[in-house]
ZATORVO-796797 format. One record per residue (C-alpha): x, y, z; residue in three letters; residue number from 0. Coordinates in steps of 0.001 Angstrom, whole numbers. Example, Ala and Ser with C-alpha at 12.3 -4.5 7.8 and 13.67 -1.06 7.14 Angstrom:
ZATORVO-796797
rec east: 12300	north: -4500	up: 7800	code: ALA	pos: 0
rec east: 13670	north: -1060	up: 7140	code: SER	pos: 1
***
This chain:
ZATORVO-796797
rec east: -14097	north: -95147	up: 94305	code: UNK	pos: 0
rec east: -15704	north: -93336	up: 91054	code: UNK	pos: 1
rec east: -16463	north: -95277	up: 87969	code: UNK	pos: 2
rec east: -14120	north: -93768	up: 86130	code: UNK	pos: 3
rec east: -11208	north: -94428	up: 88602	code: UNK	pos: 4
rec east: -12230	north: -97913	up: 88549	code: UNK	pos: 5
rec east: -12315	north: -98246	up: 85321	code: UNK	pos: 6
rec east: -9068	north: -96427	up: 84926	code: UNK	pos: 7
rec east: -7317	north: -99505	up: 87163	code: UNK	pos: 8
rec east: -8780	north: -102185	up: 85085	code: UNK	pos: 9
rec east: -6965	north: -100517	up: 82082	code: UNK	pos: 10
rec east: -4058	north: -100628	up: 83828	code: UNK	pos: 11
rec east: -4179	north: -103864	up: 85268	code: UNK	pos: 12
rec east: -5147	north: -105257	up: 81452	code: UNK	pos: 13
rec east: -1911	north: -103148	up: 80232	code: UNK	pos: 14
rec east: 222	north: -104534	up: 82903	code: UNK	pos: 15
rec east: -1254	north: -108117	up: 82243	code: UNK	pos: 16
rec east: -523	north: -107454	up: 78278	code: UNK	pos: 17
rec east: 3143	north: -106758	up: 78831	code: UNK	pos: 18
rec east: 3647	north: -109038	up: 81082	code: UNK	pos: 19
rec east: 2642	north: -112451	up: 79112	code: UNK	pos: 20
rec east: 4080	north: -110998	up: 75875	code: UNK	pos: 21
rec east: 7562	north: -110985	up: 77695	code: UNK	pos: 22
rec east: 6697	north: -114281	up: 78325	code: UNK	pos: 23
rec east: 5540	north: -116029	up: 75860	code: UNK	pos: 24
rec east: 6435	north: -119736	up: 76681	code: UNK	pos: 25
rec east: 4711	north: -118910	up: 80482	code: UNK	pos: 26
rec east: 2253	north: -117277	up: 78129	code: UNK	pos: 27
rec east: 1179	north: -120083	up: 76153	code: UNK	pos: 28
rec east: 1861	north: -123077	up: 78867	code: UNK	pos: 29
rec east: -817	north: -121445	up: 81140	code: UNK	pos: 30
rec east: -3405	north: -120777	up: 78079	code: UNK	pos: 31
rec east: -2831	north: -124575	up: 76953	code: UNK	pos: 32
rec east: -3279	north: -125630	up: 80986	code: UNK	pos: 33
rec east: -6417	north: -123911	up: 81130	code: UNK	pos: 34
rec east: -8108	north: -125004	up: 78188	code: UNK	pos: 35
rec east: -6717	north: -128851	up: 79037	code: UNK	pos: 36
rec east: -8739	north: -128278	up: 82280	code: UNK	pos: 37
rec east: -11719	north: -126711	up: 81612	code: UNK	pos: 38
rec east: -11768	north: -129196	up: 78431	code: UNK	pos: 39
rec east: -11826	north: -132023	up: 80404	code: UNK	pos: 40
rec east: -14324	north: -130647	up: 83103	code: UNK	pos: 41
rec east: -17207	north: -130158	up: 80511	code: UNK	pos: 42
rec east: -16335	north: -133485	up: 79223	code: UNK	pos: 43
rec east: -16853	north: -134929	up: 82705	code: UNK	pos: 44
rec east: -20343	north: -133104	up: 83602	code: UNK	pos: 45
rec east: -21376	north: -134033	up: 79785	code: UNK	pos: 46
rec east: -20713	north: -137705	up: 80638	code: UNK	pos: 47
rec east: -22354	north: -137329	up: 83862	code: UNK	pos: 48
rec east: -25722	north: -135760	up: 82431	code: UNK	pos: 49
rec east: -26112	north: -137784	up: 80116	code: UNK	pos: 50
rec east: -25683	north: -141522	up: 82142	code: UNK	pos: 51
rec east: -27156	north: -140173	up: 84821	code: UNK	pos: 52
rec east: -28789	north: -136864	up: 85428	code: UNK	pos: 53
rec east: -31297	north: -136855	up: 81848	code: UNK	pos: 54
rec east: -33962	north: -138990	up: 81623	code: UNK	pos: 55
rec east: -34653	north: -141952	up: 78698	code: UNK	pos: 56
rec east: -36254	north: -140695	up: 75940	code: UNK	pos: 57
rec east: -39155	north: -143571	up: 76559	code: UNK	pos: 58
rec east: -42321	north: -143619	up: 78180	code: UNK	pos: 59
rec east: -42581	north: -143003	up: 82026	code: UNK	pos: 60
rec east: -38544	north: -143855	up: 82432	code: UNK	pos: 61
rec east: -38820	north: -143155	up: 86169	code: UNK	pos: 62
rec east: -40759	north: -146349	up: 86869	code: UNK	pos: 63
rec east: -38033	north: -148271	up: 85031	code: UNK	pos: 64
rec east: -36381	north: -151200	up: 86990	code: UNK	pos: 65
rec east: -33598	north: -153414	up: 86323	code: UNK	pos: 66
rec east: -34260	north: -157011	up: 88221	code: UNK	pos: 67
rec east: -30698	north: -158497	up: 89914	code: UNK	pos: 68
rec east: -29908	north: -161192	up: 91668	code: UNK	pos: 69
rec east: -27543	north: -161405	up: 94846	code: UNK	pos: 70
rec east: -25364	north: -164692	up: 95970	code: UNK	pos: 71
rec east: -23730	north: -164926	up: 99258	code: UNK	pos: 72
rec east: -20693	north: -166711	up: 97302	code: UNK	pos: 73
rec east: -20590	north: -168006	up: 94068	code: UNK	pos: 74
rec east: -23834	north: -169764	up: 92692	code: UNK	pos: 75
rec east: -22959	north: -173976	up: 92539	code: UNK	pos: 76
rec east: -25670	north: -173793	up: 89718	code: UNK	pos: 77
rec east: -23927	north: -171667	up: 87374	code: UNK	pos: 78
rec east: -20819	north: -172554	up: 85582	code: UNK	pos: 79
rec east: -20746	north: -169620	up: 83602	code: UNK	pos: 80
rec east: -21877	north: -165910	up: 82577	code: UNK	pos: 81
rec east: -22347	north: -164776	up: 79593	code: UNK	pos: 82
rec east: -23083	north: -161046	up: 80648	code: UNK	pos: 83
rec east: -21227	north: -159162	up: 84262	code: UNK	pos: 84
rec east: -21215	north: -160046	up: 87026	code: UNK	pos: 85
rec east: -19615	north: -158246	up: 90302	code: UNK	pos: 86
rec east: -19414	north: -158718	up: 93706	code: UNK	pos: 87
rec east: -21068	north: -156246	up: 96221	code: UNK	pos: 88
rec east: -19395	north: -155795	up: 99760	code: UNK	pos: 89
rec east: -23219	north: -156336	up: 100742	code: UNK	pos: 90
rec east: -25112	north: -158171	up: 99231	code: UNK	pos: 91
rec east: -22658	north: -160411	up: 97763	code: UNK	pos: 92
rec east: -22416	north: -161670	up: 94121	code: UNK	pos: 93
rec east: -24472	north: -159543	up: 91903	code: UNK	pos: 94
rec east: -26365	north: -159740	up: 88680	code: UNK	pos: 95
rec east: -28834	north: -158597	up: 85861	code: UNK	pos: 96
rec east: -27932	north: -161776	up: 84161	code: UNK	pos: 97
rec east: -30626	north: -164599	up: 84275	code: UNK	pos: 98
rec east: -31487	north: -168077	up: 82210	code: UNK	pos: 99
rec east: -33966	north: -167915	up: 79736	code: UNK	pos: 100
rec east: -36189	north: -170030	up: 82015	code: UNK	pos: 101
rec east: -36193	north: -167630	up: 84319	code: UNK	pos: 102
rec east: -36739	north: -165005	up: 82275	code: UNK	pos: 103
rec east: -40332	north: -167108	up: 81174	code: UNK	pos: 104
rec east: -41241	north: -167627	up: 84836	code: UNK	pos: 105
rec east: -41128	north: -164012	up: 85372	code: UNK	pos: 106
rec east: -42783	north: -162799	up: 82469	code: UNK	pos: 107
rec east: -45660	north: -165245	up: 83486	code: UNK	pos: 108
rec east: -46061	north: -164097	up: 87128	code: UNK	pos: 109
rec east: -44988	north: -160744	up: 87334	code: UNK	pos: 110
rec east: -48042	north: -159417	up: 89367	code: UNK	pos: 111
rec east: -45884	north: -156167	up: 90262	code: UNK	pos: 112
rec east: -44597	north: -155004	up: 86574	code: UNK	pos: 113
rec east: -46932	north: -153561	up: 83849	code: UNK	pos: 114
rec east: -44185	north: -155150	up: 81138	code: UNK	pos: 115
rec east: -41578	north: -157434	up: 81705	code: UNK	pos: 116
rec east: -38767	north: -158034	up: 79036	code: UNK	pos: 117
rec east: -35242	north: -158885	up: 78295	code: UNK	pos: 118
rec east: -32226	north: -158100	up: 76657	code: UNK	pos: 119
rec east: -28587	north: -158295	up: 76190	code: UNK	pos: 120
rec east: -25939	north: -156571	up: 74476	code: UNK	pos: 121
rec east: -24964	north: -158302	up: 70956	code: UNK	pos: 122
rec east: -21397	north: -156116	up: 70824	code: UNK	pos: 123
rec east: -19974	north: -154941	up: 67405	code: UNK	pos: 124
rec east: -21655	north: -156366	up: 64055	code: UNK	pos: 125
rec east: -20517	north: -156671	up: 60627	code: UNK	pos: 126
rec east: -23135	north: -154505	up: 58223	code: UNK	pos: 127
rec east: -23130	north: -153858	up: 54872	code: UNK	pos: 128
rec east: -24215	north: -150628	up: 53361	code: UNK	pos: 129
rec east: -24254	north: -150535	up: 49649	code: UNK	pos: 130
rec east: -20883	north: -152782	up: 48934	code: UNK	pos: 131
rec east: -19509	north: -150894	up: 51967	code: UNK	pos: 132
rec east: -18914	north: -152557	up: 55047	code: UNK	pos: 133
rec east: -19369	north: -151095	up: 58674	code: UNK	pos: 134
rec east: -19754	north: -151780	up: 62534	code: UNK	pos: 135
rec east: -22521	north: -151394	up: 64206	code: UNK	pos: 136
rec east: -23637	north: -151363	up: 68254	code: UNK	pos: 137
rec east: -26491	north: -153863	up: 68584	code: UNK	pos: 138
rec east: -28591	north: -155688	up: 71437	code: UNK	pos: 139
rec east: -31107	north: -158451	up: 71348	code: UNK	pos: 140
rec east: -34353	north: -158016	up: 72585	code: UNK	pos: 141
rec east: -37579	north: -159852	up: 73840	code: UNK	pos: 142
rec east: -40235	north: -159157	up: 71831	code: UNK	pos: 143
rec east: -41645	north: -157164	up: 74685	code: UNK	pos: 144
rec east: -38663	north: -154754	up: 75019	code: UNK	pos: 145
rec east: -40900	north: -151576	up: 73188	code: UNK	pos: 146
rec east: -44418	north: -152072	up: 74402	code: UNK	pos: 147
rec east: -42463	north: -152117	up: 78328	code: UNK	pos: 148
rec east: -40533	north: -149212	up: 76887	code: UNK	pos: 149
rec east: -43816	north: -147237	up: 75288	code: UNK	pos: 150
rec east: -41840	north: -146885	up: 72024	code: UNK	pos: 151
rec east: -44220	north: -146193	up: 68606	code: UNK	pos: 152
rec east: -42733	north: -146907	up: 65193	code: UNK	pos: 153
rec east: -41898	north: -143783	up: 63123	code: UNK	pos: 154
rec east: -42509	north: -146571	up: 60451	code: UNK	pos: 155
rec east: -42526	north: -150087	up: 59533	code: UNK	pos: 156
rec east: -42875	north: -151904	up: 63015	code: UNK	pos: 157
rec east: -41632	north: -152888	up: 65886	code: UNK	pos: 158
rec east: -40516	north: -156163	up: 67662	code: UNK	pos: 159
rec east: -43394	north: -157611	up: 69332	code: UNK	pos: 160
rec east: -44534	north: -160948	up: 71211	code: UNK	pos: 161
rec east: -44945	north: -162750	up: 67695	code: UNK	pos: 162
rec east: -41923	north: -162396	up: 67033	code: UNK	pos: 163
rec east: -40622	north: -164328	up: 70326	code: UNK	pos: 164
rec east: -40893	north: -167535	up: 69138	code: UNK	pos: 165
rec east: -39271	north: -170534	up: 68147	code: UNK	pos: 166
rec east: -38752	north: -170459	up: 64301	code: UNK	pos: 167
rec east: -39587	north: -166643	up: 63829	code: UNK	pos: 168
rec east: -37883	north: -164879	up: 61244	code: UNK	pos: 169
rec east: -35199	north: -162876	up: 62232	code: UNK	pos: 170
rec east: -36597	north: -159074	up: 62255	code: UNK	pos: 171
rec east: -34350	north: -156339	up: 62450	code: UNK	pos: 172
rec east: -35135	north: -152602	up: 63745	code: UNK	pos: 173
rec east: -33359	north: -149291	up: 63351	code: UNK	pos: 174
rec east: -33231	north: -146490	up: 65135	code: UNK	pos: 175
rec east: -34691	north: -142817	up: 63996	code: UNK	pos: 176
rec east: -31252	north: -141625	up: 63987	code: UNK	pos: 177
rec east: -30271	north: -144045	up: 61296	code: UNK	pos: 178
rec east: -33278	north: -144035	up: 59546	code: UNK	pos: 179
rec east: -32337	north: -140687	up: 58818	code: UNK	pos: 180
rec east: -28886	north: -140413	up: 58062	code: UNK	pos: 181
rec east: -29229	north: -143589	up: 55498	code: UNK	pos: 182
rec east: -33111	north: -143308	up: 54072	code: UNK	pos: 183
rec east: -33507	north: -139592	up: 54522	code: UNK	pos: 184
rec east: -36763	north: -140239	up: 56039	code: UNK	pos: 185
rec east: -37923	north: -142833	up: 58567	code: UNK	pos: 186
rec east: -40998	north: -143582	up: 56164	code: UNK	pos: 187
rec east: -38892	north: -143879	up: 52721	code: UNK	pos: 188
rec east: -39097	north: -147349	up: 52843	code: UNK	pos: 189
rec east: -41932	north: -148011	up: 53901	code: UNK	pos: 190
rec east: -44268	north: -149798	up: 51425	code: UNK	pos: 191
rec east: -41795	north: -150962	up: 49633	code: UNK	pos: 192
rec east: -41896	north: -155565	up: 49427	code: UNK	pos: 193
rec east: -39796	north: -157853	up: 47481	code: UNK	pos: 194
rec east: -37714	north: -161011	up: 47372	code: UNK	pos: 195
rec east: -34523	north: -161523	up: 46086	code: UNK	pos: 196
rec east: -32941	north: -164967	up: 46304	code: UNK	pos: 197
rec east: -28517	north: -164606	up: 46618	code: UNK	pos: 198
rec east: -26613	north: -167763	up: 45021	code: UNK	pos: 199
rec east: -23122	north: -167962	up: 45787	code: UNK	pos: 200
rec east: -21346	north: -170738	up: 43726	code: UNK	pos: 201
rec east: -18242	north: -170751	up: 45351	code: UNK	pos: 202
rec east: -19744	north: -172539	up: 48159	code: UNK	pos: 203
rec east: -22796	north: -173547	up: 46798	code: UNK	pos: 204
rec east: -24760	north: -171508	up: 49338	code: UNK	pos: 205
rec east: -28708	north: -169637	up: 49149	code: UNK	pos: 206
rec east: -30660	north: -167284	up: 50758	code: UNK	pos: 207
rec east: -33888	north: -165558	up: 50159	code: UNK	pos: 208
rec east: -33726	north: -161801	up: 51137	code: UNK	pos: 209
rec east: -37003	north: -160122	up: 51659	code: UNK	pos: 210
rec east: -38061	north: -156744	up: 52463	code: UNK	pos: 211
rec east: -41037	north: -155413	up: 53739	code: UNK	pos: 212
rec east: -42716	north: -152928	up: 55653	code: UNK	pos: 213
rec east: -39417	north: -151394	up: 56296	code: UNK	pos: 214
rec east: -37942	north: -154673	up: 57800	code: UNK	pos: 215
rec east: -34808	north: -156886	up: 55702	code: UNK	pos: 216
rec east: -34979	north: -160677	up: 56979	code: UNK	pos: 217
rec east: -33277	north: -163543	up: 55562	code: UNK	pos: 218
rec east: -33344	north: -167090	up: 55553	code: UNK	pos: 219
rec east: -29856	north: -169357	up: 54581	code: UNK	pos: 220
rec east: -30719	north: -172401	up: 52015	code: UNK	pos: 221
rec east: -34035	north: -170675	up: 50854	code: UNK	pos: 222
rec east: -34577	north: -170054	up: 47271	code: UNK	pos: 223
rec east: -38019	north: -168500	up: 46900	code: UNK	pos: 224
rec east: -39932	north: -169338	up: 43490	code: UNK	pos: 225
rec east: -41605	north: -165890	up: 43826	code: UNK	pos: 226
rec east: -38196	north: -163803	up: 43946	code: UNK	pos: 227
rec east: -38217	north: -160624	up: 41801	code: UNK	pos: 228
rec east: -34978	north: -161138	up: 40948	code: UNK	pos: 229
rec east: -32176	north: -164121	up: 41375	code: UNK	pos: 230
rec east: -28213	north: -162558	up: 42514	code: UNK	pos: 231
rec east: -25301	north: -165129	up: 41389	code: UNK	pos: 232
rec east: -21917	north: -164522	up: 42951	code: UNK	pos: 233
rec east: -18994	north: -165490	up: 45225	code: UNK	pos: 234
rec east: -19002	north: -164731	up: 48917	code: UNK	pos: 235
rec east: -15247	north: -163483	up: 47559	code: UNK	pos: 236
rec east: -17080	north: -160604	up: 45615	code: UNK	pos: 237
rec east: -19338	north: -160193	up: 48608	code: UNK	pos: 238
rec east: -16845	north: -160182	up: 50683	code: UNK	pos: 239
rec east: -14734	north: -157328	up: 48463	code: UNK	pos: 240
rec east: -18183	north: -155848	up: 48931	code: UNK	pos: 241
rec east: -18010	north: -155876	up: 52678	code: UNK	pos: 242
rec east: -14829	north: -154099	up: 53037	code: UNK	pos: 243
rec east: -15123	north: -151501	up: 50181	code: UNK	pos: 244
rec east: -13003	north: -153074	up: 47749	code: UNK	pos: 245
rec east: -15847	north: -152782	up: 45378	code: UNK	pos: 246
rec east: -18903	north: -151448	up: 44792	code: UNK	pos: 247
rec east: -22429	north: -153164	up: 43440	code: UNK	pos: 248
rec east: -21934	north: -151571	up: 40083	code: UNK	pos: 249
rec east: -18746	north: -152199	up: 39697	code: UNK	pos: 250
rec east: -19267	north: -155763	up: 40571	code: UNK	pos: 251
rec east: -22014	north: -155708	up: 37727	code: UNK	pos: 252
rec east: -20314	north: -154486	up: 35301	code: UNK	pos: 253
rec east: -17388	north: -157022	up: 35914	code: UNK	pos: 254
rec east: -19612	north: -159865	up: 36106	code: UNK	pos: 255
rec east: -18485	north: -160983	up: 39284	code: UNK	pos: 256
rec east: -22209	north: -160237	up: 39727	code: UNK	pos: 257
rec east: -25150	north: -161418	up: 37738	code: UNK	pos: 258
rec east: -28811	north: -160220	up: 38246	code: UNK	pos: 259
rec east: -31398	north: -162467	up: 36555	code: UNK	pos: 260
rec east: -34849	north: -161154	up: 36513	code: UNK	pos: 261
rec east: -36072	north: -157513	up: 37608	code: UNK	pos: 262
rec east: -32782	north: -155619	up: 38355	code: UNK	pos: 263
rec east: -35057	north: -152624	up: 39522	code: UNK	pos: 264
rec east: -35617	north: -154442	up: 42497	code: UNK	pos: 265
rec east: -31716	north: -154665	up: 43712	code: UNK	pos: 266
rec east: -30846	north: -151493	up: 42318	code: UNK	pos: 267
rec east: -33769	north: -150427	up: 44605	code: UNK	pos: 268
rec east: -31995	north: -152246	up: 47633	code: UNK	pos: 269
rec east: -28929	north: -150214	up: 47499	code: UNK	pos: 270
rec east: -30753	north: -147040	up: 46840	code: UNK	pos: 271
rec east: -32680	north: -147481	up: 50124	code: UNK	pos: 272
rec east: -28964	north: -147997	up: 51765	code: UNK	pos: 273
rec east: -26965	north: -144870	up: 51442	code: UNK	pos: 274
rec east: -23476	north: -144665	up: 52772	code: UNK	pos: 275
rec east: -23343	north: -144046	up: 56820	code: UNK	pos: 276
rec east: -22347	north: -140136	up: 57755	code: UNK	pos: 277
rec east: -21090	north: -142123	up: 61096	code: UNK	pos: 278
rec east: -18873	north: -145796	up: 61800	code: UNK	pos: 279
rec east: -21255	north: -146268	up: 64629	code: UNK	pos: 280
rec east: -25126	north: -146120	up: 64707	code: UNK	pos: 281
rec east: -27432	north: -148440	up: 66834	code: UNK	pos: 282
rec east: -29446	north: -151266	up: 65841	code: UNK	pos: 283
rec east: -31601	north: -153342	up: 67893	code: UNK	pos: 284
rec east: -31870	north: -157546	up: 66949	code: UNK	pos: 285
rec east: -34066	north: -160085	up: 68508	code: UNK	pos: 286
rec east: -32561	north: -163155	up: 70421	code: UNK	pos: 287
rec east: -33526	north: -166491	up: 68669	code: UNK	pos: 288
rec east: -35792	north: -167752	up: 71695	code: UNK	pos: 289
rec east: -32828	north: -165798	up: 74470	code: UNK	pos: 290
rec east: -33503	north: -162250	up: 76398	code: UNK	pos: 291
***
């Protein structure tokens, strides 16, 4: 067959193929909407797949990555509860990435075939709020080995480390790059910056001293620090109209639900570093208080 006769029959069959679905147009657009269902759901499928399974962790050497479980012939007598999954394995029994904080110490101290050993566990949905806006956000706690095992660097600020693994540690709070970006414009914006601010709230006759500093928030409740920049009065019902959008920091200002004694720079700065989320979800990572 010549290339023109060939071509000549693909015309035809496309003509024939034209007439035909424009006759019938509910055939027509059933089998369109069928198609694009299926091949919809197919790339959704291989998307999932690649990227739980087949692409690598964006960290250091991920293939030498291990997850430590446990197995149990029947259910352990020792344990009355989990607080993470567990399942049971036609094999090997009851199974389990979930261990006691004691054994999590007995590891990390004789762990003769890991380079790193750390912890963690997922910390679910938390409340954050973003310039008088509140959100949810996907967190875990971590060891304070979790990034020198993973080979993670800071883009700025700092990381979690072993000094922060302690009893009576300040809580320390790290962001990822992706939200670094969407809400400072710049992983490095603010960096540098260090203040206090000490938060009164006189409906319940409750304090905390806010500080930030090298690109890390951390509170303490009942603190009042004598070297604030600046003191916040309010209600936790204005921060709480806060939390769910209701208001906004200068609108609460100019009410006087909220009163700012001292350098207002400094919590005007606050919010400026905090710009509204382009996304409902972004990831966070928190330390455990003394738990993997």
């Amino acid at each position: 067959m010549t290339l023109p006769a060939f071509a000549g029959e693909i015309a035809q069959d496309a003509r024939y193929a034209f007439r035909t679905m424009t006759g019938r147009p509910v055939f027509t657009i059933m089998a369109v909407l069928s198609l694009a269902l299926g091949i919809g759901a197919n790339t959704a499928i291989y998307s999932f797949m690649d990227s739980i399974l087949m692409r690598s962790l964006p960290v250091q050497d991920p293939s030498s990555l291990v997850v430590v479980n446990w197995h149990s012939k029947d259910h352990p007598a020792v344990a009355n509860s989990f607080s993470g999954s567990t399942y049971k394995d036609a094999t090997w029994g009851y199974t389990s990435g979930n261990f006691p904080y004691a054994a999590y110490e007995l590891i990390s101290t004789n762990h003769e075939a890991f380079s790193h050993v750390f912890g963690f566990s997922g910390a679910g949905r938390l409340n954050v709020q973003i310039r008088g806006s509140a959100d949810l956000a996907a967190g875990q706690y971590v060891t304070g080995g979790f990034f020198a095992g993973l080979g993670v660097v800071p883009a700025a600020g700092r990381l979690i480390d072993q000094t922060d693994d302690r009893e009576g540690a300040a809580p320390v709070v790290v962001v990822s790059h992706g939200y670094a970006q969407r809400h400072f414009g710049d992983p490095a914006k603010a960096a540098g910056q260090s203040f206090v601010l000490n938060w009164r709230f006189t409906d319940r006759d409750e304090t905390l001293a806010l500080s930030l500093k090298h690109c890390t928030i951390t509170h303490r409740m009942g603190d009042w620090s004598p070297v604030a920049a600046a003191s916040i009065t309010t209600t936790r019902a204005t921060l709480d109209d806060l939390v769910l959008g209701k208001t906004t920091a200068p609108e609460a200002l100019g009410s006087g639900a909220l009163k700012v004694e001292g350098d207002a720079s400094r919590f005007a700065l606050l919010f400026a570093m905090l710009d509204q989320p382009a996304n409902m979800m972004f990831d966070i990572l928190t330390p455990g208080e003394g738990r993997p």
